[in-house]
C-alpha positions as CSV (number, residue, x, y, z in Angstrom):
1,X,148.9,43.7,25.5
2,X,148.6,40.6,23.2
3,X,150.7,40.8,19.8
4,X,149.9,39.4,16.5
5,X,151.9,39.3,13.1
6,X,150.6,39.0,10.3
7,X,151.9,37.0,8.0
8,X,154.2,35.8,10.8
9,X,157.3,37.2,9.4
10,X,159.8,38.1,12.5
11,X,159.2,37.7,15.8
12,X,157.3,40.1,18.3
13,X,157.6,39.5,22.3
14,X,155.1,40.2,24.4
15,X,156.7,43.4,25.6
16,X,156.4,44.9,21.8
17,X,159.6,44.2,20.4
18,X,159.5,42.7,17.0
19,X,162.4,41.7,15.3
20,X,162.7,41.4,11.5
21,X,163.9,38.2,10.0
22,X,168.0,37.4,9.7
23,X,166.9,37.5,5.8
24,X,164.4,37.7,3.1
25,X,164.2,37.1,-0.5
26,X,162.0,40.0,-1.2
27,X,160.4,43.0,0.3
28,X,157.8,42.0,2.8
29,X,154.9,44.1,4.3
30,X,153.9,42.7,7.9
31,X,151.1,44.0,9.8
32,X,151.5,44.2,14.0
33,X,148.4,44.1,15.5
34,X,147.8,45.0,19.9
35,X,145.0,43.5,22.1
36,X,144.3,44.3,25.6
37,X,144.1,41.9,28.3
38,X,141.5,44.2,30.2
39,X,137.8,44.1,30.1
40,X,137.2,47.6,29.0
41,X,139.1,49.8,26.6
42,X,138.0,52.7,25.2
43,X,141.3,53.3,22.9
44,X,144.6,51.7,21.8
45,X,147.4,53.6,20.3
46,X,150.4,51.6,19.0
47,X,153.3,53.6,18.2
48,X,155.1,53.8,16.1
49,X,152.1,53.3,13.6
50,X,154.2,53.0,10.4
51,X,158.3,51.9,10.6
52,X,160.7,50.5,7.6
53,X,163.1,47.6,9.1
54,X,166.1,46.2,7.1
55,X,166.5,42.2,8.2
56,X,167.8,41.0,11.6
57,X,166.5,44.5,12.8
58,X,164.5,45.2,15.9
59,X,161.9,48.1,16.7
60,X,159.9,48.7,20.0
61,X,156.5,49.2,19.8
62,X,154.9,50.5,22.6
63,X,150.9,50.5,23.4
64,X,149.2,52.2,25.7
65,X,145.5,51.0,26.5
66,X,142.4,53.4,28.1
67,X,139.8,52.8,29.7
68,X,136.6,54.8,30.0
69,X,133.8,52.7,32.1
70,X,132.4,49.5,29.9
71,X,133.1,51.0,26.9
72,X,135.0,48.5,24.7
73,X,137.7,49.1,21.6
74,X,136.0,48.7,18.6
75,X,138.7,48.1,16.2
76,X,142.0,46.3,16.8
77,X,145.3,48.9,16.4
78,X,148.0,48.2,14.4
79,X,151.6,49.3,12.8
80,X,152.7,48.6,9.8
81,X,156.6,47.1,9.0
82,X,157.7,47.6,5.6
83,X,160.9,44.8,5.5
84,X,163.4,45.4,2.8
C-alpha cells in the first residue's frame, strides 16, 4: 500500500503508522488516504476508518486490498484523524 496525507500534517510510514505532530496550534483534521501497488483491486478497507490523536501520538492503520479478476478500485479509501 501507498500512503498519503492530506494536508501533510504528521508523518505516515509505509507500513500505516502515522504519527501526529510533537505539537499544534490548533485542532487539525487530516485525511489518510491507501493505494495499492497491484494491478487489480476490487476493494480497499482501511481501518480504523475514523480515530482522534492527541500530538506526538501514533495509530496503526492497517489495509487490506482484494482482488477479484481485472476489476479495478474505483474510489481511493481513507481514515480520517481528528488532531487536538
Amino acid at each position: 500500500m501507498n500512503w498519503e496525507l492530506n494536508p501533510p500534517v504528521g508523518a505516515i510510514a509505509s507500513d500505516g503508522t502515522y504519527t501526529a505532530p510533537v505539537s499544534l496550534s490548533s485542532a487539525q483534521t487530516v485525511i489518510a488516504t491507501a493505494t495499492s501497488n497491484l494491478s487489480a483491486v476490487a476493494s480497499i478497507a482501511v481501518v480504523p476508518a475514523y480515530d482522534v490523536l492527541y500530538p506526538n501520538q501514533p495509530q496503526q492503520f492497517t489495509a487490506n486490498a482484494s482482488s477479484a479478476g481485472a476489476l479495478s478500485c474505483p474510489f481511493k479509501p481513507i481514515a480520517q484523524l481528528n488532531i487536538h
